[in-house]
Biotite code that builds the C-alpha atoms (Angstrom):
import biotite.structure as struc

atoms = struc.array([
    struc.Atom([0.000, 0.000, 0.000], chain_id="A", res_id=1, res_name="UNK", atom_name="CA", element="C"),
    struc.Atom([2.782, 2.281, 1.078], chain_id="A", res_id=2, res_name="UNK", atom_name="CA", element="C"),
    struc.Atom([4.696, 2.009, -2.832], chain_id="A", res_id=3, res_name="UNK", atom_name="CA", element="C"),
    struc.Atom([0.882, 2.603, -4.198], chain_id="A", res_id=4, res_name="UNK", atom_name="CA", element="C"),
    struc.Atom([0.966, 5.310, -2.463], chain_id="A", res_id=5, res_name="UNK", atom_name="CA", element="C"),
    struc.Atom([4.537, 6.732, -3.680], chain_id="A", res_id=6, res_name="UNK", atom_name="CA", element="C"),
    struc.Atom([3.718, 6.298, -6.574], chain_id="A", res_id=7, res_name="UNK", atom_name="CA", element="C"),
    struc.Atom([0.865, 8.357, -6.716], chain_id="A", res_id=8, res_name="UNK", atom_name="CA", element="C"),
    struc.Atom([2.997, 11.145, -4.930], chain_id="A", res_id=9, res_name="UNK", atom_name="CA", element="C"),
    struc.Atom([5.250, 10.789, -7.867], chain_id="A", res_id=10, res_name="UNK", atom_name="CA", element="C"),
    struc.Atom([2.321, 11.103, -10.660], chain_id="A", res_id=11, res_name="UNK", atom_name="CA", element="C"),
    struc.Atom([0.916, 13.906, -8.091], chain_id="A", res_id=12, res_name="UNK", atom_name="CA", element="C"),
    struc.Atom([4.455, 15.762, -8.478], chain_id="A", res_id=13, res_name="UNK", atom_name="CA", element="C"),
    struc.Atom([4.569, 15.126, -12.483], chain_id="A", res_id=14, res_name="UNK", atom_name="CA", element="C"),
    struc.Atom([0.947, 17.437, -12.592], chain_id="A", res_id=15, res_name="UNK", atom_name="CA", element="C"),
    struc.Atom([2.401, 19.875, -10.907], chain_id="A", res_id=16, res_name="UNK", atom_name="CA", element="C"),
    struc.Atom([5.925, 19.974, -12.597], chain_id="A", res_id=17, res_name="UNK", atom_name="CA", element="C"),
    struc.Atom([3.881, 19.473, -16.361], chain_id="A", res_id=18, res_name="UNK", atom_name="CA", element="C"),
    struc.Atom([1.479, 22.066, -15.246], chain_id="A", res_id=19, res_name="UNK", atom_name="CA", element="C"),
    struc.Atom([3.653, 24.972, -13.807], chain_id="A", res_id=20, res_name="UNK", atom_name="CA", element="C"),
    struc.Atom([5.732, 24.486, -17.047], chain_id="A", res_id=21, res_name="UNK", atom_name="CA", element="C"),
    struc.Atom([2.899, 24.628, -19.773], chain_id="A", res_id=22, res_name="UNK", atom_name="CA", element="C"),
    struc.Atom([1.492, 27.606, -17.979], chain_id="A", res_id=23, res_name="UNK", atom_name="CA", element="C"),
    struc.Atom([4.858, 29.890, -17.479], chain_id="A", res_id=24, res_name="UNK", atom_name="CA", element="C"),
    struc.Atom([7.225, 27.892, -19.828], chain_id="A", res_id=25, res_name="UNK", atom_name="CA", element="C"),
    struc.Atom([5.301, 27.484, -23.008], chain_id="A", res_id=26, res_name="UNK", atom_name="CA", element="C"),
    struc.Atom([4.191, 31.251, -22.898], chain_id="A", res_id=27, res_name="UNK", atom_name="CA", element="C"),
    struc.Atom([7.662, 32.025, -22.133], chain_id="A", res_id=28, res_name="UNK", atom_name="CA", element="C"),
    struc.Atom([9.156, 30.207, -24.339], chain_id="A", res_id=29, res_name="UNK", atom_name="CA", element="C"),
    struc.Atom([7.118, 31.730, -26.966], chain_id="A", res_id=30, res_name="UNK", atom_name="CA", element="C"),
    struc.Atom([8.088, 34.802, -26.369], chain_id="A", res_id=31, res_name="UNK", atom_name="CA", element="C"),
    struc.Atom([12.195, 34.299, -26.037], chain_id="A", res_id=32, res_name="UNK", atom_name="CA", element="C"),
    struc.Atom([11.702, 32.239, -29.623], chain_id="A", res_id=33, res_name="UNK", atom_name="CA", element="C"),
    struc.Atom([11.097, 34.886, -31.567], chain_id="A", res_id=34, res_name="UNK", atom_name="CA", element="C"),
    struc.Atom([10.684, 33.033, -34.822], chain_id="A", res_id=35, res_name="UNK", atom_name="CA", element="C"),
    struc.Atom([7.276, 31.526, -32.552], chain_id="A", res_id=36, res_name="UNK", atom_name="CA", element="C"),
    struc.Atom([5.800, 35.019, -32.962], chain_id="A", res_id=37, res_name="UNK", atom_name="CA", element="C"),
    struc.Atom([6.377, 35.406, -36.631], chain_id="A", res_id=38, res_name="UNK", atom_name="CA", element="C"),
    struc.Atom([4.241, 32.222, -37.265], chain_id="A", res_id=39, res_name="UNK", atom_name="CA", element="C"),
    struc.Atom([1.519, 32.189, -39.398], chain_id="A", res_id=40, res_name="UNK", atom_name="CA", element="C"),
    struc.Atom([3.115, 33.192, -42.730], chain_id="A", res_id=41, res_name="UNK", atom_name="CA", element="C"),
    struc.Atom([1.990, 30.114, -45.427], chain_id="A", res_id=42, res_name="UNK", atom_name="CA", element="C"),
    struc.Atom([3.629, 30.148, -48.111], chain_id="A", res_id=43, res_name="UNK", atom_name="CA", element="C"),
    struc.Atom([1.551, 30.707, -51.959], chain_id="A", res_id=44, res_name="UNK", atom_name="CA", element="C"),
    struc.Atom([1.549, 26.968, -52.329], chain_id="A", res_id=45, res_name="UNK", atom_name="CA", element="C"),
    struc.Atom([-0.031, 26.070, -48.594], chain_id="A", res_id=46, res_name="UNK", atom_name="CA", element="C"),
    struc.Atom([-3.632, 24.088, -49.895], chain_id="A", res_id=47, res_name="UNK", atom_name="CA", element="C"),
    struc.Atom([-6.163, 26.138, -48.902], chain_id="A", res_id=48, res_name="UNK", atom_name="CA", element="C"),
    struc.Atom([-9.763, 26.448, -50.642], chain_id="A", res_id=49, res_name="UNK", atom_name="CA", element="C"),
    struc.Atom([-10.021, 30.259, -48.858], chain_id="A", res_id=50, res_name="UNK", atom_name="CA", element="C"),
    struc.Atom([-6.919, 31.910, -49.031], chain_id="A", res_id=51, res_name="UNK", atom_name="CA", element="C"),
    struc.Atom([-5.722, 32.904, -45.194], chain_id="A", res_id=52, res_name="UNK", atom_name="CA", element="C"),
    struc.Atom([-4.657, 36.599, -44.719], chain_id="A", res_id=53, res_name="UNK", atom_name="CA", element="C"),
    struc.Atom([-1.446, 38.013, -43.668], chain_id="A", res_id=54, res_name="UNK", atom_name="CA", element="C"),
    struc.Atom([-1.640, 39.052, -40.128], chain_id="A", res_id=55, res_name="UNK", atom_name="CA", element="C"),
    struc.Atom([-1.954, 42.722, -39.284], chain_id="A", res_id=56, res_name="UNK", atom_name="CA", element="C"),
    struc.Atom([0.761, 42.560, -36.886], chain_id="A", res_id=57, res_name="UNK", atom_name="CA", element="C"),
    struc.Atom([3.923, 41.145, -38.431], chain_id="A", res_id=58, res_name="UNK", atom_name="CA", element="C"),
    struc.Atom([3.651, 37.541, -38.308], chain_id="A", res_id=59, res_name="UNK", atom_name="CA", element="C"),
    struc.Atom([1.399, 37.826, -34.545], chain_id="A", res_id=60, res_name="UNK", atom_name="CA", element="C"),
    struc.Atom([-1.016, 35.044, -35.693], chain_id="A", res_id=61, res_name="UNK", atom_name="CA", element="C"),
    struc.Atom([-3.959, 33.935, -34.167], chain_id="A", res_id=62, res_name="UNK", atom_name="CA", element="C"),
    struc.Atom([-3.228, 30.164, -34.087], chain_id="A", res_id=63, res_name="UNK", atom_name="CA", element="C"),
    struc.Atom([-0.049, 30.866, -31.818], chain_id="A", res_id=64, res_name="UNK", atom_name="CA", element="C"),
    struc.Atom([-2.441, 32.473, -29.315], chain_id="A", res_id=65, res_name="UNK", atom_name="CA", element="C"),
    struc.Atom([-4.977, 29.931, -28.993], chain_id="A", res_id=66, res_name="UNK", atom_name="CA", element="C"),
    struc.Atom([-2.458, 27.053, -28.634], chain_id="A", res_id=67, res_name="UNK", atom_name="CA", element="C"),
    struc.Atom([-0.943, 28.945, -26.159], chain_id="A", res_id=68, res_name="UNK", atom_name="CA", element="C"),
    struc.Atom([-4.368, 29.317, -24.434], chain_id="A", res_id=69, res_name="UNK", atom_name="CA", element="C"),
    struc.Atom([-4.839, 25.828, -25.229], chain_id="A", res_id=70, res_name="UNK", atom_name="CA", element="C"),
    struc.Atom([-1.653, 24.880, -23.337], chain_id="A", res_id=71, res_name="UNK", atom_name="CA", element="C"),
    struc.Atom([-2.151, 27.098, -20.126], chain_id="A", res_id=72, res_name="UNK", atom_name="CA", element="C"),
    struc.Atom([-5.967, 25.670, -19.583], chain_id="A", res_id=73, res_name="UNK", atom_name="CA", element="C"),
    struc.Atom([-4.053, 22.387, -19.608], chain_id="A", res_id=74, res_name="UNK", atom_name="CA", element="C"),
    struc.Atom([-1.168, 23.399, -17.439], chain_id="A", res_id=75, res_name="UNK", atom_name="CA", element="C"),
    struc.Atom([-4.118, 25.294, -14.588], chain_id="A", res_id=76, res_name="UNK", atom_name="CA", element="C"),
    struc.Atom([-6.044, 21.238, -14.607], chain_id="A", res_id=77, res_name="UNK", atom_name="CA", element="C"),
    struc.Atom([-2.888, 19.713, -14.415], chain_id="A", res_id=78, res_name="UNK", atom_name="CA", element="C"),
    struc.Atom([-1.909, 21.884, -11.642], chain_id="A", res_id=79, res_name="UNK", atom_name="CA", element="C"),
    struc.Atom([-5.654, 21.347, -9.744], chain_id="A", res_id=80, res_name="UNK", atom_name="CA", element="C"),
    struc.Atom([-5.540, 17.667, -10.731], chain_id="A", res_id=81, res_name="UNK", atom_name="CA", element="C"),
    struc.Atom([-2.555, 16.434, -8.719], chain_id="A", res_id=82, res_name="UNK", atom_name="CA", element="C"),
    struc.Atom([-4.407, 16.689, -5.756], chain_id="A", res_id=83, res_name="UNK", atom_name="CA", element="C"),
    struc.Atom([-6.144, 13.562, -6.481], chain_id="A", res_id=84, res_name="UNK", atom_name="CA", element="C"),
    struc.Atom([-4.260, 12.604, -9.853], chain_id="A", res_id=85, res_name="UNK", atom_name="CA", element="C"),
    struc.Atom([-6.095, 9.056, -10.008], chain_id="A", res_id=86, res_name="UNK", atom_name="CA", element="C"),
    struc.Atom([-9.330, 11.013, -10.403], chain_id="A", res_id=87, res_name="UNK", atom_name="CA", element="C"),
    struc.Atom([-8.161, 13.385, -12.876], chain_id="A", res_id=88, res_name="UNK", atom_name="CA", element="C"),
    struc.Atom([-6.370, 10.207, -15.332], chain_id="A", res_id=89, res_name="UNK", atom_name="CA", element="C"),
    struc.Atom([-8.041, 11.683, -18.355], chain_id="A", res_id=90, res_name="UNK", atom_name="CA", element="C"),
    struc.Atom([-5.953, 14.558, -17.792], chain_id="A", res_id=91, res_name="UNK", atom_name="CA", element="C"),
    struc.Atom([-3.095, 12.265, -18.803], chain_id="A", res_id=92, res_name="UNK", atom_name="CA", element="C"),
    struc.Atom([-4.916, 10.504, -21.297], chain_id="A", res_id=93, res_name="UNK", atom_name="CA", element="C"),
    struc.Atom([-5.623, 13.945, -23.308], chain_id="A", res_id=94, res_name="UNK", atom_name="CA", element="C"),
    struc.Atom([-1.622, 15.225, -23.027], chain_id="A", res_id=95, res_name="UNK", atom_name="CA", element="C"),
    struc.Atom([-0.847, 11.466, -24.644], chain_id="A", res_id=96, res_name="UNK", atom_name="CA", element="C"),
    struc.Atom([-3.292, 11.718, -27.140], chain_id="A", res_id=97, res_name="UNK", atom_name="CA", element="C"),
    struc.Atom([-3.480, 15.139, -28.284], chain_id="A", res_id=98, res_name="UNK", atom_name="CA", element="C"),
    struc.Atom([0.369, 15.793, -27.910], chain_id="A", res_id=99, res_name="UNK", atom_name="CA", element="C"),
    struc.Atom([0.937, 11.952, -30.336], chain_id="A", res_id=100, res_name="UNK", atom_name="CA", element="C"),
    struc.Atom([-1.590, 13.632, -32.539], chain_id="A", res_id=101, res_name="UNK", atom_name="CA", element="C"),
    struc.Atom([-0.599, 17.253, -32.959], chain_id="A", res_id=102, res_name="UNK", atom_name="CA", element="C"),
    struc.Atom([3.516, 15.857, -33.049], chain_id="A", res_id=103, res_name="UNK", atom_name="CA", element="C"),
    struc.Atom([2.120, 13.309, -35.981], chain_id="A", res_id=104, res_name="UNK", atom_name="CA", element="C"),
    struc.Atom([0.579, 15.777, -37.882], chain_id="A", res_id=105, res_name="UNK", atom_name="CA", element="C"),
    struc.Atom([3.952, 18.575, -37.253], chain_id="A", res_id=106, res_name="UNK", atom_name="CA", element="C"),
    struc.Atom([5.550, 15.580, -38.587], chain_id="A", res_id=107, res_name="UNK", atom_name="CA", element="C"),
    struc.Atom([4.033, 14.816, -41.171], chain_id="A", res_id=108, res_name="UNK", atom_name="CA", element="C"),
    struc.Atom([3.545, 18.810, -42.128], chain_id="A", res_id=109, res_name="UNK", atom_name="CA", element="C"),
    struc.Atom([7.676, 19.331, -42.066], chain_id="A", res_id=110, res_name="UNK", atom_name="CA", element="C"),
    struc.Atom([7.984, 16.610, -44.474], chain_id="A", res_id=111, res_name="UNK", atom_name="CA", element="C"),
    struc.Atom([5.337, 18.277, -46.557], chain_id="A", res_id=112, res_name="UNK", atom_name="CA", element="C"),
    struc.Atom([5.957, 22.144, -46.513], chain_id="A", res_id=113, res_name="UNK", atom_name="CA", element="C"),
    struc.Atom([9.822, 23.518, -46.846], chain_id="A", res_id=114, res_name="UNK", atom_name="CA", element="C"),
    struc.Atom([9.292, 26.394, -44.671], chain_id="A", res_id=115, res_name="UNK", atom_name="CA", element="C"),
    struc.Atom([8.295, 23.721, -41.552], chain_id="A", res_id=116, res_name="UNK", atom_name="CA", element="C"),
    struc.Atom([11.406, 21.841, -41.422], chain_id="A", res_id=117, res_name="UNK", atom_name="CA", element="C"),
    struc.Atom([12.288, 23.317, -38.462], chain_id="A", res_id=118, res_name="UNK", atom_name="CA", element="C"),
    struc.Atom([9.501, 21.776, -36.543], chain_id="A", res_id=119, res_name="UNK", atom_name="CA", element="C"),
    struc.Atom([11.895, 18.668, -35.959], chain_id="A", res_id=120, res_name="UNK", atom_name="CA", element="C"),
    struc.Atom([14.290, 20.421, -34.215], chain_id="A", res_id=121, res_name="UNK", atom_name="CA", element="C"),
    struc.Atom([11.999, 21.556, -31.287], chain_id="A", res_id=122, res_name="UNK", atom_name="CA", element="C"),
    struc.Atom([8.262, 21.158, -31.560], chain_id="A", res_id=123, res_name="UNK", atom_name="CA", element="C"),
    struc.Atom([8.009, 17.421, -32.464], chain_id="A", res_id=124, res_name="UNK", atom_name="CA", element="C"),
    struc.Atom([10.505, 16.063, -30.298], chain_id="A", res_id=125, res_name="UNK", atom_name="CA", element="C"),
    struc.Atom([9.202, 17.920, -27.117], chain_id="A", res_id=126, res_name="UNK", atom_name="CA", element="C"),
    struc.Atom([5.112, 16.722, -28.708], chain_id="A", res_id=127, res_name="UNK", atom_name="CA", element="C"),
    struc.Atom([6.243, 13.279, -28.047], chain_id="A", res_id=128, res_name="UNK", atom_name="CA", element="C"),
    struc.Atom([8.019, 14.000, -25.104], chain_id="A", res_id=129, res_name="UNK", atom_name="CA", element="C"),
    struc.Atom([5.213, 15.246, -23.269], chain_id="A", res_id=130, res_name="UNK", atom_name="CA", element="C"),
    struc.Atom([3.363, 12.638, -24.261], chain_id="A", res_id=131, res_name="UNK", atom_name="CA", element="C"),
    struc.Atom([6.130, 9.613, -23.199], chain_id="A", res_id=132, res_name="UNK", atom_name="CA", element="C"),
    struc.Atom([5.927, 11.665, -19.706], chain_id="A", res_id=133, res_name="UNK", atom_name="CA", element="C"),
    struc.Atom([2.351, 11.320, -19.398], chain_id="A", res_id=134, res_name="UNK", atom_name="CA", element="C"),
    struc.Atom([2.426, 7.427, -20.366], chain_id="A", res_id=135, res_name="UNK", atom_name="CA", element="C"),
    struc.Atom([5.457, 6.852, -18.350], chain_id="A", res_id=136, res_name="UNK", atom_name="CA", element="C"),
    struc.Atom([3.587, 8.788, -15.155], chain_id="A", res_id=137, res_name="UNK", atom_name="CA", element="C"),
    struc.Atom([-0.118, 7.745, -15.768], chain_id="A", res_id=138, res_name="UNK", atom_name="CA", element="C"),
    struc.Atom([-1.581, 7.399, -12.407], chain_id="A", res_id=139, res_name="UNK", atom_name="CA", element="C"),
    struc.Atom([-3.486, 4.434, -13.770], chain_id="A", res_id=140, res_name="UNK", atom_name="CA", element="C"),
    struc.Atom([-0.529, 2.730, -15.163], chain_id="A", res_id=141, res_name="UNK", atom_name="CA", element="C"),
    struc.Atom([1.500, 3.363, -11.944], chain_id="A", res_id=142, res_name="UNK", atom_name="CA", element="C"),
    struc.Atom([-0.340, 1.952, -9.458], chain_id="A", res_id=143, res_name="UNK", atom_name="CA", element="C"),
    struc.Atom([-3.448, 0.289, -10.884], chain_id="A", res_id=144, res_name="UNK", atom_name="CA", element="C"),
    struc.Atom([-6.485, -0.508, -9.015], chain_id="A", res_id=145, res_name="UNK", atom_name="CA", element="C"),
    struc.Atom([-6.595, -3.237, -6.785], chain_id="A", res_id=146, res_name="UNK", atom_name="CA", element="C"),
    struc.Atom([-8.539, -6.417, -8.340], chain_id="A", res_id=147, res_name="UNK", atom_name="CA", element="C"),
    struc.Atom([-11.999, -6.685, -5.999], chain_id="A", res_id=148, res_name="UNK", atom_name="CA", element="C"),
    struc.Atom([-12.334, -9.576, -4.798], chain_id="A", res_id=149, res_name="UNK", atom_name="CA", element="C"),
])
Protein backbone atom coordinates (compact mmCIF):
# COMPACT_ATOMS: atom_id res chain seq x y z
CA UNK A 1 0.00 0.00 0.00
CA UNK A 2 2.78 2.28 1.08
CA UNK A 3 4.70 2.01 -2.83
CA UNK A 4 0.88 2.60 -4.20
CA UNK A 5 0.97 5.31 -2.46
CA UNK A 6 4.54 6.73 -3.68
CA UNK A 7 3.72 6.30 -6.57
CA UNK A 8 0.86 8.36 -6.72
CA UNK A 9 3.00 11.15 -4.93
CA UNK A 10 5.25 10.79 -7.87
CA UNK A 11 2.32 11.10 -10.66
CA UNK A 12 0.92 13.91 -8.09
CA UNK A 13 4.45 15.76 -8.48
CA UNK A 14 4.57 15.13 -12.48
CA UNK A 15 0.95 17.44 -12.59
CA UNK A 16 2.40 19.88 -10.91
CA UNK A 17 5.93 19.97 -12.60
CA UNK A 18 3.88 19.47 -16.36
CA UNK A 19 1.48 22.07 -15.25
CA UNK A 20 3.65 24.97 -13.81
CA UNK A 21 5.73 24.49 -17.05
CA UNK A 22 2.90 24.63 -19.77
CA UNK A 23 1.49 27.61 -17.98
CA UNK A 24 4.86 29.89 -17.48
CA UNK A 25 7.22 27.89 -19.83
CA UNK A 26 5.30 27.48 -23.01
CA UNK A 27 4.19 31.25 -22.90
CA UNK A 28 7.66 32.02 -22.13
CA UNK A 29 9.16 30.21 -24.34
CA UNK A 30 7.12 31.73 -26.97
CA UNK A 31 8.09 34.80 -26.37
CA UNK A 32 12.20 34.30 -26.04
CA UNK A 33 11.70 32.24 -29.62
CA UNK A 34 11.10 34.89 -31.57
CA UNK A 35 10.68 33.03 -34.82
CA UNK A 36 7.28 31.53 -32.55
CA UNK A 37 5.80 35.02 -32.96
CA UNK A 38 6.38 35.41 -36.63
CA UNK A 39 4.24 32.22 -37.27
CA UNK A 40 1.52 32.19 -39.40
CA UNK A 41 3.11 33.19 -42.73
CA UNK A 42 1.99 30.11 -45.43
CA UNK A 43 3.63 30.15 -48.11
CA UNK A 44 1.55 30.71 -51.96
CA UNK A 45 1.55 26.97 -52.33
CA UNK A 46 -0.03 26.07 -48.59
CA UNK A 47 -3.63 24.09 -49.89
CA UNK A 48 -6.16 26.14 -48.90
CA UNK A 49 -9.76 26.45 -50.64
CA UNK A 50 -10.02 30.26 -48.86
CA UNK A 51 -6.92 31.91 -49.03
CA UNK A 52 -5.72 32.90 -45.19
CA UNK A 53 -4.66 36.60 -44.72
CA UNK A 54 -1.45 38.01 -43.67
CA UNK A 55 -1.64 39.05 -40.13
CA UNK A 56 -1.95 42.72 -39.28
CA UNK A 57 0.76 42.56 -36.89
CA UNK A 58 3.92 41.15 -38.43
CA UNK A 59 3.65 37.54 -38.31
CA UNK A 60 1.40 37.83 -34.55
CA UNK A 61 -1.02 35.04 -35.69
CA UNK A 62 -3.96 33.93 -34.17
CA UNK A 63 -3.23 30.16 -34.09
CA UNK A 64 -0.05 30.87 -31.82
CA UNK A 65 -2.44 32.47 -29.31
CA UNK A 66 -4.98 29.93 -28.99
CA UNK A 67 -2.46 27.05 -28.63
CA UNK A 68 -0.94 28.95 -26.16
CA UNK A 69 -4.37 29.32 -24.43
CA UNK A 70 -4.84 25.83 -25.23
CA UNK A 71 -1.65 24.88 -23.34
CA UNK A 72 -2.15 27.10 -20.13
CA UNK A 73 -5.97 25.67 -19.58
CA UNK A 74 -4.05 22.39 -19.61
CA UNK A 75 -1.17 23.40 -17.44
CA UNK A 76 -4.12 25.29 -14.59
CA UNK A 77 -6.04 21.24 -14.61
CA UNK A 78 -2.89 19.71 -14.42
CA UNK A 79 -1.91 21.88 -11.64
CA UNK A 80 -5.65 21.35 -9.74
CA UNK A 81 -5.54 17.67 -10.73
CA UNK A 82 -2.56 16.43 -8.72
CA UNK A 83 -4.41 16.69 -5.76
CA UNK A 84 -6.14 13.56 -6.48
CA UNK A 85 -4.26 12.60 -9.85
CA UNK A 86 -6.10 9.06 -10.01
CA UNK A 87 -9.33 11.01 -10.40
CA UNK A 88 -8.16 13.39 -12.88
CA UNK A 89 -6.37 10.21 -15.33
CA UNK A 90 -8.04 11.68 -18.36
CA UNK A 91 -5.95 14.56 -17.79
CA UNK A 92 -3.09 12.27 -18.80
CA UNK A 93 -4.92 10.50 -21.30
CA UNK A 94 -5.62 13.94 -23.31
CA UNK A 95 -1.62 15.22 -23.03
CA UNK A 96 -0.85 11.47 -24.64
CA UNK A 97 -3.29 11.72 -27.14
CA UNK A 98 -3.48 15.14 -28.28
CA UNK A 99 0.37 15.79 -27.91
CA UNK A 100 0.94 11.95 -30.34
CA UNK A 101 -1.59 13.63 -32.54
CA UNK A 102 -0.60 17.25 -32.96
CA UNK A 103 3.52 15.86 -33.05
CA UNK A 104 2.12 13.31 -35.98
CA UNK A 105 0.58 15.78 -37.88
CA UNK A 106 3.95 18.58 -37.25
CA UNK A 107 5.55 15.58 -38.59
CA UNK A 108 4.03 14.82 -41.17
CA UNK A 109 3.55 18.81 -42.13
CA UNK A 110 7.68 19.33 -42.07
CA UNK A 111 7.98 16.61 -44.47
CA UNK A 112 5.34 18.28 -46.56
CA UNK A 113 5.96 22.14 -46.51
CA UNK A 114 9.82 23.52 -46.85
CA UNK A 115 9.29 26.39 -44.67
CA UNK A 116 8.30 23.72 -41.55
CA UNK A 117 11.41 21.84 -41.42
CA UNK A 118 12.29 23.32 -38.46
CA UNK A 119 9.50 21.78 -36.54
CA UNK A 120 11.90 18.67 -35.96
CA UNK A 121 14.29 20.42 -34.21
CA UNK A 122 12.00 21.56 -31.29
CA UNK A 123 8.26 21.16 -31.56
CA UNK A 124 8.01 17.42 -32.46
CA UNK A 125 10.51 16.06 -30.30
CA UNK A 126 9.20 17.92 -27.12
CA UNK A 127 5.11 16.72 -28.71
CA UNK A 128 6.24 13.28 -28.05
CA UNK A 129 8.02 14.00 -25.10
CA UNK A 130 5.21 15.25 -23.27
CA UNK A 131 3.36 12.64 -24.26
CA UNK A 132 6.13 9.61 -23.20
CA UNK A 133 5.93 11.66 -19.71
CA UNK A 134 2.35 11.32 -19.40
CA UNK A 135 2.43 7.43 -20.37
CA UNK A 136 5.46 6.85 -18.35
CA UNK A 137 3.59 8.79 -15.16
CA UNK A 138 -0.12 7.75 -15.77
CA UNK A 139 -1.58 7.40 -12.41
CA UNK A 140 -3.49 4.43 -13.77
CA UNK A 141 -0.53 2.73 -15.16
CA UNK A 142 1.50 3.36 -11.94
CA UNK A 143 -0.34 1.95 -9.46
CA UNK A 144 -3.45 0.29 -10.88
CA UNK A 145 -6.49 -0.51 -9.02
CA UNK A 146 -6.60 -3.24 -6.78
CA UNK A 147 -8.54 -6.42 -8.34
CA UNK A 148 -12.00 -6.68 -6.00
CA UNK A 149 -12.33 -9.58 -4.80
Amino acid sequence: MNDTNNKIKQSALVMRVMGWLTIIGFPLGELLYAPGFMWGSHPAEFPTLVPHPESPFNGLHPYLFMLIIVYIAWGILMVRGAKDPKANAALFDWGILANVLHGLLMLIQAFAYPNEHAHLWADVPLLFAVSAVCWIWHPNRIAPEAPKA
